[in-house]
C-alpha positions in Angstrom: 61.2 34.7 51.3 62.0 31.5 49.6 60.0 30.0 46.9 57.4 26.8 47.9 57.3 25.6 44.2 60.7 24.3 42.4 61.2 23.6 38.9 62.7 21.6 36.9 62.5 21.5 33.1 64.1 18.3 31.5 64.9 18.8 27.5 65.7 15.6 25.4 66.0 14.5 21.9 63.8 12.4 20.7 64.7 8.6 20.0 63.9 9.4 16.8 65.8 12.6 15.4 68.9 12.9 13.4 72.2 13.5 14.4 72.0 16.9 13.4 68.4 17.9 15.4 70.1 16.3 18.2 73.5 18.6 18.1 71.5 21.8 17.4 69.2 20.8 20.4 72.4 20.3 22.3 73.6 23.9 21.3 70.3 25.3 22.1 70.5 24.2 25.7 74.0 25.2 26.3 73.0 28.5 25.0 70.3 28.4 27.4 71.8 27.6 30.5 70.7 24.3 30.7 73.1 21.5 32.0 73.5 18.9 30.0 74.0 15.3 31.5 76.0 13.0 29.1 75.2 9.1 29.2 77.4 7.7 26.3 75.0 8.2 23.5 72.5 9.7 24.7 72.1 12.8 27.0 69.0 15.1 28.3 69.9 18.7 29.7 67.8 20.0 32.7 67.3 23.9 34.1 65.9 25.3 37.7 64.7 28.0 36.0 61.6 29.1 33.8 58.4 27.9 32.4 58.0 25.0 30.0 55.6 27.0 27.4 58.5 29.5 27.4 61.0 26.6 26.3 58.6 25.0 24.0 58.3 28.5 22.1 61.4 29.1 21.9 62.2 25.5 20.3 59.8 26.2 18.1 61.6 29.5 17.0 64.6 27.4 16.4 62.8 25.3 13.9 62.3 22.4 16.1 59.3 20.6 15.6 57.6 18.9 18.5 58.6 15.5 17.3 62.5 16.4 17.8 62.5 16.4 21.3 60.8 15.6 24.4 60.2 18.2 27.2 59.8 16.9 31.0 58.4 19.6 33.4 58.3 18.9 36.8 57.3 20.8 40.2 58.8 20.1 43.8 57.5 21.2 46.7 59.4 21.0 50.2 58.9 17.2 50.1 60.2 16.3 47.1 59.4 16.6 42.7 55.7 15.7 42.1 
């Protein structure tokens, strides 16, 4: 049986962090199977899989604060992303 409910979890840095926030979030999403879409200098890395709260925990973990990133959670059913 096939799931109703998609999601999709969107991870990007803030406008505002450093270089280095920005390449240890970029580590932390390849290292969690994210895929990371590239647009010059800026990027945002997105995932099918999980639970935002889980994400945001584990950022948290990491030593990011919620000021270094911004974290995008949507939900799709059939029709299309709410």
């Amino acid at each position: 049986m096939t799931s109703v409910i998609a999601i999709k979890i969107t991870l990007t840095p803030a406008a505002t962090a450093s270089s280095a926030v920005r390449e240890r979030l970029r580590h932390f999403a390849n290292q969690h199977r994210f895929v990371i879409d590239d647009a010059g200098n800026s990027w945002h890395a997105v995932i099918y899989d999980g639970e935002g709260e889980d994400v945001k925990a584990r950022l948290r973990q990491q030593g990011f604060t919620d000021t270094d990133f911004s974290l995008n959670v949507e939900y799709q059913r059939r029709w299309g992303f709410l």
